[in-house]
Short mmCIF file of the C-alpha atoms (twelve columns), coordinates in Angstrom:
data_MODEL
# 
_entry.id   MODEL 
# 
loop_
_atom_site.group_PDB 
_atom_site.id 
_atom_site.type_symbol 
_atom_site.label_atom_id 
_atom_site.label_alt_id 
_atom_site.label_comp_id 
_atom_site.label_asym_id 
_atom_site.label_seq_id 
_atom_site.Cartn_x 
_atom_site.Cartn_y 
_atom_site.Cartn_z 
_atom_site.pdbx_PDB_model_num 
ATOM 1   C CA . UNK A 1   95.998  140.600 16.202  1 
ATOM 2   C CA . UNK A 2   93.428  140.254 13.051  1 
ATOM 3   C CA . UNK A 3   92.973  135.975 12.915  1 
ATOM 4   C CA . UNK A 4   91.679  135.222 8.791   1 
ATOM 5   C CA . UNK A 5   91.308  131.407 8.767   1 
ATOM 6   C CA . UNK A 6   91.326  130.062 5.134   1 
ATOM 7   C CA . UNK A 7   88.590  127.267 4.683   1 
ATOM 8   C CA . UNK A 8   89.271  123.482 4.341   1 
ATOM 9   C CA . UNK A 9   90.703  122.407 1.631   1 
ATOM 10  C CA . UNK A 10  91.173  125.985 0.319   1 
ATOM 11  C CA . UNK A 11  94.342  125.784 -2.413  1 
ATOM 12  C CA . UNK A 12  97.053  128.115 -2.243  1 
ATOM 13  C CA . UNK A 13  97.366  130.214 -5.310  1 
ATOM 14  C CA . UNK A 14  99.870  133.451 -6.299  1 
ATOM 15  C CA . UNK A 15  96.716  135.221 -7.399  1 
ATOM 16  C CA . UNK A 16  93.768  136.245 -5.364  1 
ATOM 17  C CA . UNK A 17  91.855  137.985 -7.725  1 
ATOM 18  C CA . UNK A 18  92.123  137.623 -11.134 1 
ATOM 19  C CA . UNK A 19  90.606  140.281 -13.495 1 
ATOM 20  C CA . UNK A 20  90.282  138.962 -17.294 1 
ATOM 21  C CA . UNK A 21  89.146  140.863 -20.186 1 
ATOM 22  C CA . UNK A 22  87.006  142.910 -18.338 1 
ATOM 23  C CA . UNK A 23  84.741  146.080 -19.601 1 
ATOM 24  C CA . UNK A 24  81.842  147.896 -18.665 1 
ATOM 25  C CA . UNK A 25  79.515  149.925 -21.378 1 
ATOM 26  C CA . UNK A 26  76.553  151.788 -19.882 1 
ATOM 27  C CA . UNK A 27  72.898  151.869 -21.544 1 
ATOM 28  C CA . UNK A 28  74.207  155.448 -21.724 1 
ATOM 29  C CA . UNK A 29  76.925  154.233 -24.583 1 
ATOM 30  C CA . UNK A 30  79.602  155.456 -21.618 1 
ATOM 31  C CA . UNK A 31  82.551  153.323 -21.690 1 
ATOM 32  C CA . UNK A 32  83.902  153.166 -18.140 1 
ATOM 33  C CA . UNK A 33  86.191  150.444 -18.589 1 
ATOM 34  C CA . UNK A 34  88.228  148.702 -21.410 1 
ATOM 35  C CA . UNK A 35  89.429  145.198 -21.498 1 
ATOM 36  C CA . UNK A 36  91.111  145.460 -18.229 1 
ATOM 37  C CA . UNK A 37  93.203  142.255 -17.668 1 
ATOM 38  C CA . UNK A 38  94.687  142.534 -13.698 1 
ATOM 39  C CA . UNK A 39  95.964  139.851 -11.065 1 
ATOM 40  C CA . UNK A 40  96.263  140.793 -7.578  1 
ATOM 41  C CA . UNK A 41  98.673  139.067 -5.442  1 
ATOM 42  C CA . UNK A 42  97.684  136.618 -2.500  1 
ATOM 43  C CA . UNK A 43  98.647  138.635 1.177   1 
ATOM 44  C CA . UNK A 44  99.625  141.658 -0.938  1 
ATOM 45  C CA . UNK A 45  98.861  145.331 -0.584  1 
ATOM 46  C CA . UNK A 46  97.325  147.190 -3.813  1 
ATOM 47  C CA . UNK A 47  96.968  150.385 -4.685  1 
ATOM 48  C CA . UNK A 48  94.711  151.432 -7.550  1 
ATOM 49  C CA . UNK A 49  95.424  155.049 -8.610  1 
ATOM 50  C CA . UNK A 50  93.622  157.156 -10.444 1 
ATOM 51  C CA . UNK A 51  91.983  160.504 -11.651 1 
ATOM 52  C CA . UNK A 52  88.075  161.188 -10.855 1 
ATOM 53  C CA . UNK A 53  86.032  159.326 -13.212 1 
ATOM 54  C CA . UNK A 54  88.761  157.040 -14.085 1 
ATOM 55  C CA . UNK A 55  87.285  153.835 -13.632 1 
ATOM 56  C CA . UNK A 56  88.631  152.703 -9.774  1 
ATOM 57  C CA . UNK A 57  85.026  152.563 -8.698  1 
ATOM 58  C CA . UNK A 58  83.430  150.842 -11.226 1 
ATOM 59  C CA . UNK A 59  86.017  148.159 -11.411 1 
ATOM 60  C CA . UNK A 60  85.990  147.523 -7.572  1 
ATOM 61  C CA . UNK A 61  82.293  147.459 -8.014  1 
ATOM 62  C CA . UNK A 62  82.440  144.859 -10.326 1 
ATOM 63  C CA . UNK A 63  84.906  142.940 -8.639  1 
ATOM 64  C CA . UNK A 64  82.362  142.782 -5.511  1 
ATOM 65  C CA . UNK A 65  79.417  141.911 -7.412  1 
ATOM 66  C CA . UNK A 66  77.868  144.979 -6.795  1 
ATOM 67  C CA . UNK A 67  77.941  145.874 -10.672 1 
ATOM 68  C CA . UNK A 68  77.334  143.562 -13.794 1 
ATOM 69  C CA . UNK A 69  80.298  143.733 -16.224 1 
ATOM 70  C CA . UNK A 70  79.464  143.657 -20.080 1 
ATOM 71  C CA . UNK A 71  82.493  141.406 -20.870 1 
ATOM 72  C CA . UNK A 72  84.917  139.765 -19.172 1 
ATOM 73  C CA . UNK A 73  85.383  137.693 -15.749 1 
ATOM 74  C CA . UNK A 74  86.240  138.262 -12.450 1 
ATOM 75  C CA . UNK A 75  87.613  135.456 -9.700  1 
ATOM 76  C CA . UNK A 76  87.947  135.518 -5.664  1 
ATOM 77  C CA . UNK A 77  89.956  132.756 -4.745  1 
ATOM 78  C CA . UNK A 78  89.252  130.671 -7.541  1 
ATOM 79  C CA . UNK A 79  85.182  131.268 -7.372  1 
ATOM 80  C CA . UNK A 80  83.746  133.209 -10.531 1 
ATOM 81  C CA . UNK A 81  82.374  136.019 -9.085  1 
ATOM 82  C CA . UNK A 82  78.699  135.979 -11.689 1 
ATOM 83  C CA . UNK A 83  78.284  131.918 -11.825 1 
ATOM 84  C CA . UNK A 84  78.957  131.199 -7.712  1 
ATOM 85  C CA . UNK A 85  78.539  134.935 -6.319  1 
ATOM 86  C CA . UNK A 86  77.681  133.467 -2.866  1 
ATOM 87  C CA . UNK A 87  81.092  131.745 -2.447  1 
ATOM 88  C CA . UNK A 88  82.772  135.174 -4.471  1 
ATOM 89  C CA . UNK A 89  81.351  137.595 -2.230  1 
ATOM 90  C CA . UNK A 90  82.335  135.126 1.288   1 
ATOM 91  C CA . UNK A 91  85.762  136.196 0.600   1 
ATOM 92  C CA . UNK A 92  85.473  139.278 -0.198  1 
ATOM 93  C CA . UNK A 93  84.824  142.378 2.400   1 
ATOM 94  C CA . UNK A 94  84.466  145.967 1.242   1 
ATOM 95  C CA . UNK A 95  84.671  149.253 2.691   1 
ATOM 96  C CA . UNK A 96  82.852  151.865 0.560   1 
ATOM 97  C CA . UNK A 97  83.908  155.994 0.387   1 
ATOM 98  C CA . UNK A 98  80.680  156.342 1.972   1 
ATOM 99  C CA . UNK A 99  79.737  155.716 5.607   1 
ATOM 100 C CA . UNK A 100 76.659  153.951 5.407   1 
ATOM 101 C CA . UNK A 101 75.937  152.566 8.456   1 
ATOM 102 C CA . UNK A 102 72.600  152.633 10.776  1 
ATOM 103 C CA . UNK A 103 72.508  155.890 13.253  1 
ATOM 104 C CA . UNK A 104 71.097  154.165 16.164  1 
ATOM 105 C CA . UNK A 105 72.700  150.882 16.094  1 
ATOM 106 C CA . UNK A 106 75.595  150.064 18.292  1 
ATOM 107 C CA . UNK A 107 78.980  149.707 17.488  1 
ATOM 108 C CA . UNK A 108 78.727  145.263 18.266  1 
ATOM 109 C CA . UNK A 109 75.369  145.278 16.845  1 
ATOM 110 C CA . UNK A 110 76.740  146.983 13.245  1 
ATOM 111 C CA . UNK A 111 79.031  144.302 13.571  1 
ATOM 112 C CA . UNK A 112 77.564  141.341 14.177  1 
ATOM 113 C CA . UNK A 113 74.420  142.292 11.817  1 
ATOM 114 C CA . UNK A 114 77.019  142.457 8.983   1 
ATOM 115 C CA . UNK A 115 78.412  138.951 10.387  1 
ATOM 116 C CA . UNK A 116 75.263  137.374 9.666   1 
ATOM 117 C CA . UNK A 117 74.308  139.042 6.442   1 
ATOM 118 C CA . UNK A 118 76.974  136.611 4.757   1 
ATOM 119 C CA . UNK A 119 75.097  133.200 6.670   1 
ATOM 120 C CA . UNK A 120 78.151  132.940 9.013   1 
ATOM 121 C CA . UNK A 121 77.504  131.725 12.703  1 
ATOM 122 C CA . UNK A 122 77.889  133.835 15.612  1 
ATOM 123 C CA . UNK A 123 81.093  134.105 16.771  1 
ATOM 124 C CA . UNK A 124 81.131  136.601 19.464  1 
ATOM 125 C CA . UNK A 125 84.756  135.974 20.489  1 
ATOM 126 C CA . UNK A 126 85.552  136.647 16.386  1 
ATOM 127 C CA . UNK A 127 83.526  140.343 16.748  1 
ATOM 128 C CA . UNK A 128 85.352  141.495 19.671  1 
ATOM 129 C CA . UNK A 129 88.924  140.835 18.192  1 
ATOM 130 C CA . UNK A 130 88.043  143.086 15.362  1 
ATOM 131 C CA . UNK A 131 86.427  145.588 17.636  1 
ATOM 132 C CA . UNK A 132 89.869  145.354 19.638  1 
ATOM 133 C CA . UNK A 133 92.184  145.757 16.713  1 
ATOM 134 C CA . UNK A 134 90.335  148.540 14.937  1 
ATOM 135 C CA . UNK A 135 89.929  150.294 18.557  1 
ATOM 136 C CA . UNK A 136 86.507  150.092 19.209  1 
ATOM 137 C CA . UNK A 137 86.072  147.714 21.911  1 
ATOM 138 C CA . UNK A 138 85.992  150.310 24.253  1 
ATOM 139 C CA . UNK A 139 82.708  151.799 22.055  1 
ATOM 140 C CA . UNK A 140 80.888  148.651 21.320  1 
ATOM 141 C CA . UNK A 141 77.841  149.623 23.053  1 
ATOM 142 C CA . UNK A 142 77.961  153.291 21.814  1 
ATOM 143 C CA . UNK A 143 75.271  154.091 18.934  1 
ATOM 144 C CA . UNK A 144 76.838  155.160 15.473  1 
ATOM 145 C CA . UNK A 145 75.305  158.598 15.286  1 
ATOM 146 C CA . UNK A 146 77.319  159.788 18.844  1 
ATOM 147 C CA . UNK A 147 80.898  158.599 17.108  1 
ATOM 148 C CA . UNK A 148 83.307  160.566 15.447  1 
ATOM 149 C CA . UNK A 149 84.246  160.626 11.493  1 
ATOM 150 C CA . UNK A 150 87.348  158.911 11.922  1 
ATOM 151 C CA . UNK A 151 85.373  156.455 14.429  1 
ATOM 152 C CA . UNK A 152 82.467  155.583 11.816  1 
ATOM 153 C CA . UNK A 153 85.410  154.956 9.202   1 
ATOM 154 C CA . UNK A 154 86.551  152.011 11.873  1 
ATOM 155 C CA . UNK A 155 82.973  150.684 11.925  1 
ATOM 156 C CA . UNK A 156 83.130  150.518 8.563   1 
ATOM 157 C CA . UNK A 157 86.204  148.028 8.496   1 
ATOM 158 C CA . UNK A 158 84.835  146.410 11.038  1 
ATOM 159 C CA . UNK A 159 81.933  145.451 9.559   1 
ATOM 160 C CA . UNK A 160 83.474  144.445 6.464   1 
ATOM 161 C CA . UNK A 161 85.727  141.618 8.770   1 
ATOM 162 C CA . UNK A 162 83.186  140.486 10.349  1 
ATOM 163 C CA . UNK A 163 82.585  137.659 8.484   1 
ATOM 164 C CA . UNK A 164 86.491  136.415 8.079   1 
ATOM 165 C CA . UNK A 165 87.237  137.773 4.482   1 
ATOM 166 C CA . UNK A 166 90.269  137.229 2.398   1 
ATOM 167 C CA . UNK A 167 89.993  140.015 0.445   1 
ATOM 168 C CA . UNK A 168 89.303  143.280 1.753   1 
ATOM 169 C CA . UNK A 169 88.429  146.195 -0.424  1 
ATOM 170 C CA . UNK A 170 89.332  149.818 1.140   1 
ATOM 171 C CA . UNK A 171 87.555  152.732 -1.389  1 
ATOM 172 C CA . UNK A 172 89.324  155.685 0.121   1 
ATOM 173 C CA . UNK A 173 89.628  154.690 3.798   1 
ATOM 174 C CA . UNK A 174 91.006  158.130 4.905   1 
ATOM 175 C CA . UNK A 175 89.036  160.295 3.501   1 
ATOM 176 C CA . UNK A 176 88.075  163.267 5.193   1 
ATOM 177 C CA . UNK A 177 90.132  162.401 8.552   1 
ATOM 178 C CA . UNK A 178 93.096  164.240 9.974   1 
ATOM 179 C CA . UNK A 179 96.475  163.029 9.466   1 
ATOM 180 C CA . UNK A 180 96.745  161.492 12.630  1 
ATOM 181 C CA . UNK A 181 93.893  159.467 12.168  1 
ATOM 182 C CA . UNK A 182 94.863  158.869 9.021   1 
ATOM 183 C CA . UNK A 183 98.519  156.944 10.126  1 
ATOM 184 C CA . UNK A 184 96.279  155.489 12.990  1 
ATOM 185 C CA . UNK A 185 94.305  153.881 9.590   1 
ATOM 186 C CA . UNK A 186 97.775  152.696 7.854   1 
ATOM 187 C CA . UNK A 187 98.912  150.693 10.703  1 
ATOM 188 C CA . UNK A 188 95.659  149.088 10.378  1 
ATOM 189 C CA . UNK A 189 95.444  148.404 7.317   1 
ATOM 190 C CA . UNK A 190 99.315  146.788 7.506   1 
ATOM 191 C CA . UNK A 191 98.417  144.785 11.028  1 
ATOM 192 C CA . UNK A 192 95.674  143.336 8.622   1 
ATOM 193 C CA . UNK A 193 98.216  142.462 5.669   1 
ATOM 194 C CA . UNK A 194 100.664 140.610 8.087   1 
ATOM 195 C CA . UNK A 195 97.664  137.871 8.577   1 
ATOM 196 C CA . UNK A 196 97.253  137.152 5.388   1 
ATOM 197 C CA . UNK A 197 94.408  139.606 4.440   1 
ATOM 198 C CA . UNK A 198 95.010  140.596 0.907   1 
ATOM 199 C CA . UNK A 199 93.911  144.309 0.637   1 
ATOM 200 C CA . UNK A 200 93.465  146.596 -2.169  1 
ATOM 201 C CA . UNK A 201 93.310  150.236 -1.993  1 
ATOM 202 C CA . UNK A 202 92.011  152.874 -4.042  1 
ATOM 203 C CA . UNK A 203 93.027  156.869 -2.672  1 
ATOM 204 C CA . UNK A 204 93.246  160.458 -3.398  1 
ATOM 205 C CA . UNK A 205 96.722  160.274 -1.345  1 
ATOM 206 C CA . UNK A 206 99.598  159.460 -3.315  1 
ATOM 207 C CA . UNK A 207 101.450 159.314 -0.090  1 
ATOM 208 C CA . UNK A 208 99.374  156.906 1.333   1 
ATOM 209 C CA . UNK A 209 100.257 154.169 -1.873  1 
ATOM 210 C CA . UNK A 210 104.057 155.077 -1.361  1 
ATOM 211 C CA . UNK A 211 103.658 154.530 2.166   1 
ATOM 212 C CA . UNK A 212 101.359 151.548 2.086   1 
ATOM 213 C CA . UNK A 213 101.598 149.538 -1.397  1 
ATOM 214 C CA . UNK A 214 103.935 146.298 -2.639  1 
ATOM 215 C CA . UNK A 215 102.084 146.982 -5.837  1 
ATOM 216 C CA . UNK A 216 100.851 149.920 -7.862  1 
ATOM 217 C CA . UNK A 217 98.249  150.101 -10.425 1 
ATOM 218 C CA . UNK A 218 97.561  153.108 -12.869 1 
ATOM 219 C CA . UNK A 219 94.066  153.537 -14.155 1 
ATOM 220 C CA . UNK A 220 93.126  156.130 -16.526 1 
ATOM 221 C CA . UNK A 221 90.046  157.026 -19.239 1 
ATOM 222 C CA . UNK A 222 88.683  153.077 -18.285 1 
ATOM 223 C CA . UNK A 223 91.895  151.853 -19.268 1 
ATOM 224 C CA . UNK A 224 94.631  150.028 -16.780 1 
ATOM 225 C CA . UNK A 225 97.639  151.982 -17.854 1 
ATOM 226 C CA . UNK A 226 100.409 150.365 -15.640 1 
ATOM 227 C CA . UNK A 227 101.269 147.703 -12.898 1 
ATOM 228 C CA . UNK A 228 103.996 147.885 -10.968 1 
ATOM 229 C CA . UNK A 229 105.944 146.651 -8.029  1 
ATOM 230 C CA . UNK A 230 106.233 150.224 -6.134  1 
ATOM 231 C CA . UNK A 231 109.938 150.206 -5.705  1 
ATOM 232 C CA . UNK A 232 110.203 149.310 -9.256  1 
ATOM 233 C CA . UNK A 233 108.123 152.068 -10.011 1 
ATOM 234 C CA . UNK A 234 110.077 154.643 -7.910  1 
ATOM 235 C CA . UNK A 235 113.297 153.617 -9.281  1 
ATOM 236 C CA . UNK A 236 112.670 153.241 -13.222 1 
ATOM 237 C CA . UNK A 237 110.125 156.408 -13.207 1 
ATOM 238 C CA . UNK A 238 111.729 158.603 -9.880  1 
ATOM 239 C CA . UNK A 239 114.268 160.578 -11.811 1 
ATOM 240 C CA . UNK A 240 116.196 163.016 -9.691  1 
ATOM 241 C CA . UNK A 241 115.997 166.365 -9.696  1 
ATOM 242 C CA . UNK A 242 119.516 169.027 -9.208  1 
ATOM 243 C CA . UNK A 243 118.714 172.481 -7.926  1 
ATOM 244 C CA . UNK A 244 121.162 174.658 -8.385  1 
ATOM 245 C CA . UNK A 245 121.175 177.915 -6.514  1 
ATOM 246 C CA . UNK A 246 122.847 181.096 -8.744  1 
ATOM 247 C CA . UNK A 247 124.995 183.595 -7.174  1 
ATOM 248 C CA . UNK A 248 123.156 186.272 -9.669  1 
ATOM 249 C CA . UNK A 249 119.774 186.110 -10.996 1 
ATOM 250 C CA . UNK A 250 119.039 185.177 -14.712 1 
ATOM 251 C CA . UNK A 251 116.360 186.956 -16.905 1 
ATOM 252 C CA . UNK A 252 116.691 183.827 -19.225 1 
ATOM 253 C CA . UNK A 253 118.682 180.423 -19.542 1 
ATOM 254 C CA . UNK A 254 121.443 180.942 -22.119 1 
ATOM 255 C CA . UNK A 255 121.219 179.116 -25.556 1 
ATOM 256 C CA . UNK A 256 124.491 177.819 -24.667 1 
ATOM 257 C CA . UNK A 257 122.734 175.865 -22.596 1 
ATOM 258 C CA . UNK A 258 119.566 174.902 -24.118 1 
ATOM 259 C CA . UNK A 259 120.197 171.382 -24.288 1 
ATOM 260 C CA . UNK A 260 120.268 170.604 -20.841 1 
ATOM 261 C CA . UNK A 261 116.477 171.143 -21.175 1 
ATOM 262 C CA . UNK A 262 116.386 172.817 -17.683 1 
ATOM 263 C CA . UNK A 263 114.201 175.260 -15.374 1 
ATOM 264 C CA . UNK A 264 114.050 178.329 -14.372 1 
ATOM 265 C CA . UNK A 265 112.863 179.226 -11.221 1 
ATOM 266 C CA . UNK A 266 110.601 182.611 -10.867 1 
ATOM 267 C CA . UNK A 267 112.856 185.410 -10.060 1 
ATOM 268 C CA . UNK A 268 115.502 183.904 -11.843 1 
ATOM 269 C CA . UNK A 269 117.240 182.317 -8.315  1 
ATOM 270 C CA . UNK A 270 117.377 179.005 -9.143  1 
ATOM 271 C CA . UNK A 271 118.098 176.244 -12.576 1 
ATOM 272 C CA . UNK A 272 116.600 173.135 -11.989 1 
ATOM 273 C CA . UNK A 273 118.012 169.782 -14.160 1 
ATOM 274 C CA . UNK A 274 116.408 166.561 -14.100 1 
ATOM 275 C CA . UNK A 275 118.258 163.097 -14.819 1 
ATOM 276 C CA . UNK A 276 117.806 159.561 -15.047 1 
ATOM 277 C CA . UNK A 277 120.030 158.255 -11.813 1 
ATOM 278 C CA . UNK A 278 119.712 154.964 -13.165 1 
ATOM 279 C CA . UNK A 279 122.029 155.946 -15.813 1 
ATOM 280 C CA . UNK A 280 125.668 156.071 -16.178 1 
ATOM 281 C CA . UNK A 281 125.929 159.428 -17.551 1 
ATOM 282 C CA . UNK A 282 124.134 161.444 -15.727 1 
ATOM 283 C CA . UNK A 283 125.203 164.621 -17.731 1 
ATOM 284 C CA . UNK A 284 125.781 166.494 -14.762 1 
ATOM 285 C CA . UNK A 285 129.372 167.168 -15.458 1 
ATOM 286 C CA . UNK A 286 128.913 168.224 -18.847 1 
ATOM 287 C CA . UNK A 287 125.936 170.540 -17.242 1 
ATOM 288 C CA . UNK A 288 128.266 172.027 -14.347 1 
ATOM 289 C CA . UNK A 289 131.160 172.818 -17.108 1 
ATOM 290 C CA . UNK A 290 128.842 174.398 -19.561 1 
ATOM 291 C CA . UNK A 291 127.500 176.669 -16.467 1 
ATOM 292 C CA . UNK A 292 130.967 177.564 -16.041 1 
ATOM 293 C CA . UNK A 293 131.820 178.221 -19.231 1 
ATOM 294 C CA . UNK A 294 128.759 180.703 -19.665 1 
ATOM 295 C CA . UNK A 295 130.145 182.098 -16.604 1 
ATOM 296 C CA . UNK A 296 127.134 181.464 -14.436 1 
ATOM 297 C CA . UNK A 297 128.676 180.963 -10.579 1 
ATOM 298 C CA . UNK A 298 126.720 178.654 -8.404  1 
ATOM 299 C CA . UNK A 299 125.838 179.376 -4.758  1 
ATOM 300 C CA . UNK A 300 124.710 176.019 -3.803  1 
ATOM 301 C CA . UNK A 301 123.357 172.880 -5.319  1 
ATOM 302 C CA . UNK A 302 120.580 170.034 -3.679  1 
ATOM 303 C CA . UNK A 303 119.019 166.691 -5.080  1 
ATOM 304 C CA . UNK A 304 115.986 164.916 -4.574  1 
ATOM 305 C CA . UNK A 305 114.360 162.193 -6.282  1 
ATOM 306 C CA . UNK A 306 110.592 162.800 -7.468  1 
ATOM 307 C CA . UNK A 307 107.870 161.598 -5.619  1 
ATOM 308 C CA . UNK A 308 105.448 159.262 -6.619  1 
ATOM 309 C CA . UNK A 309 103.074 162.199 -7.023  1 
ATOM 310 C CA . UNK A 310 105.093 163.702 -9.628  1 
ATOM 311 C CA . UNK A 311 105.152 160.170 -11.282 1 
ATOM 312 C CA . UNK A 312 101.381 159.447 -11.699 1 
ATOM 313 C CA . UNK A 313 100.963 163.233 -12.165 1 
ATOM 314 C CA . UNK A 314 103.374 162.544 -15.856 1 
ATOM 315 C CA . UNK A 315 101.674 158.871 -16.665 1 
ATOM 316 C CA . UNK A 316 98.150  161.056 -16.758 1 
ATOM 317 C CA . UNK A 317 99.321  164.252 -18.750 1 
ATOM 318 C CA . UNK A 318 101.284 161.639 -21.164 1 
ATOM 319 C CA . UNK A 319 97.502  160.220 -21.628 1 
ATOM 320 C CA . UNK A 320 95.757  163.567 -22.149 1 
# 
C-alpha cells in the first residue's frame, strides 16, 4: 500500500488547500481566472470540470507554483504557496497532461531523480513501494523510451510520490489510454486516497468524476461556477427522464399537450418527459391521463436518471 507520513508537528486541518480571491490577467489583457475562492478537503478526492480554455490549467498551475497569480492567495497545508514556496511545493506532487520524462533514463532512476529534486534523502525502500503500487517494479530498470503510453503515465505518478506528498495533482491522468488501463488508473488513484493522499483531478471524462470524486467543482469562462458534494450534485441536478414508447407514430406532439414540455423522438416512435424525482408531484399522472385523453396508446414506458454528463453539459449552455 501507498505509506504518506505527515511531518512532526504537522496540525490537522478540514482544508488542504485553500484558494482565496484568486485571479490571473495576462500581459495579453486575457482574463483566465476571476476571483476564484475554493477549499479542498483534507484525504478527499476532487474533480475540477471544465470546458477547453476554461481555466483548470491555469488554476492548478498556480496552485503548484508553477504560475504567478495577479491577486489572490493560495495555501498547502497551511504554507502560502508565494511567501514559503519551498515548504508549499514539499507537499504538493503533480502529474502534468504531458509526459515529460527523460527517454533514456530508467524507470528507478526517473524516480529517485525526482526524489531528490525536492532535497529529500534517499529512501530506496520509499521508491520501490511506489514502483510496486503503481506496477512498475517489475520495469524499474527498463529505460522510458521502450515503455508503453499507459506505462509512461505510471512513471509520471510515480515520480510525483516520490518525495511523500500530501497533495497530489492528476491533470488528465487517462488521457489517451484504453479503458482498461484507464480503470487500472482509478484504482490507483483510490488505493492512494485511502492513505490519506488528498488528490485533485481535472478530466475530459465525466465518467471518471462520477466514478472517482467526493467532490465536484464546475469551472467555466475563468469563473468557479459550482462546488458540490457529487451525490448532492446527482440528486438535486439528476432529474429523471420517462420514455415512453407509442403504439403509432406522431408527426407532431398535440397542443393538448404542450405543457408537459416534452420530446419527440425522430420518426415520431418515442415522447420523452423529464421531472424533478425529488419532488412530490412528479406530474406523471397528469402526463399519462392527458396521453390518454388525446388518445395516444403507449407501447411501453422506461426511466433513467441523467448522467452527470448531461448535468455539466446544462451548467455550461446555461453560461453561454
Amino acid at each position: 500500500m501507498f505509506h504518506t507520513i505527515p511531518p512532526p508537528g504537522a496540525v490537522a486541518s478540514a482544508s488542504i488547500v485553500s484558494v482565496s480571491n484568486l485571479s490571473k490577467t495576462y500581459a495579453s489583457g486575457f482574463k483566465a481566472l476571476n476571483c476564484i475562492n475554493l477549499d479542498i478537503r483534507r484525504g478527499e478526492i476532487f474533480a475540477l470540470l471544465g470546458p477547453n480554455g476554461a481555466g483548470k490549467t491555469t488554476l492548478i498551475s498556480i496552485i503548484c507554483g508553477i504560475v504567478n497569480a495577479s491577486e489572490g492567495t493560495v495555501l498547502a497545508d497551511g504554507h502560502d504557496i508565494v511567501r514559503d514556496y519551498r515548504a508549499a511545493r514539499s507537499k504538493i506532487g503533480l502529474v502534468p497532461q504531458e509526459l515529460t520524462t527523460d527517454a533514456f533514463e530508467t524507470v528507478w532512476a526517473t524516480a529517485s531523480f525526482s526524489r531528490g529534486l525536492f532535497g529529500r534523502r534517499a529512501n530506496p525502500a520509499h521508491i520501490e513501494r511506489v514502483l510496486r503500487d503503481v506496477s512498475l517494479w517489475d520495469r524499474r530498470d527498463s529505460k522510458i523510451m521502450t515503455l508503453s503510453g499507459g506505462m509512461k503515465r505510471r512513471v509520471m505518478i510515480a515520480k510525483a510520490l516520490a518525495h511523500e506528498p500530501m497533495i497530489l495533482f492528476l491533470d488528465e491522468p487517462t488521457a489517451g489510454v484504453d479503458v482498461e488501463l484507464r480503470r487500472d488508473m482509478w484504482r490507483v488513484v483510490r488505493a492512494l486516497r485511502d492513505t490519506g493522499v488528498t488528490i485533485i483531478l481535472t478530466t475530459h471524462y465525466i465518467d471518471e468524476a462520477e466514478e472517482l470524486a467526493d467532490r465536484i467543482g464546475v469551472i467555466d469562462k475563468g469563473e468557479l461556477v459550482l462546488v458540490e458534494e457529487k451525490t448532492e450534485l446527482m440528486h438535486k441536478l439528476g432529474n429523471k427522464q420517462l420514455t415512453l414508447t407509442l403504439q403509432d407514430p406522431l408527426d407532431c406532439i398535440p397542443s393538448g399537450l404542450a405543457g408537459y414540455e416534452l420530446e419527440l423522438s425522430p420518426g415520431g416512435r418515442q415522447l420523452t418527459y423529464s421531472y424533478d424525482k425529488t419532488s412530490e408531484e412528479t406530474g406523471i399522472g397528469p402526463l399519462l391521463q392527458a396521453l390518454q385523453a388525446a388518445g395516444i396508446a403507449v407501447k411501453d414506458v422506461q426511466t433513467k436518471t441523467r448522467s452527470l454528463e448531461e448535468i455539466f453539459i446544462d451548467i455550461v449552455r446555461a453560461r453561454s
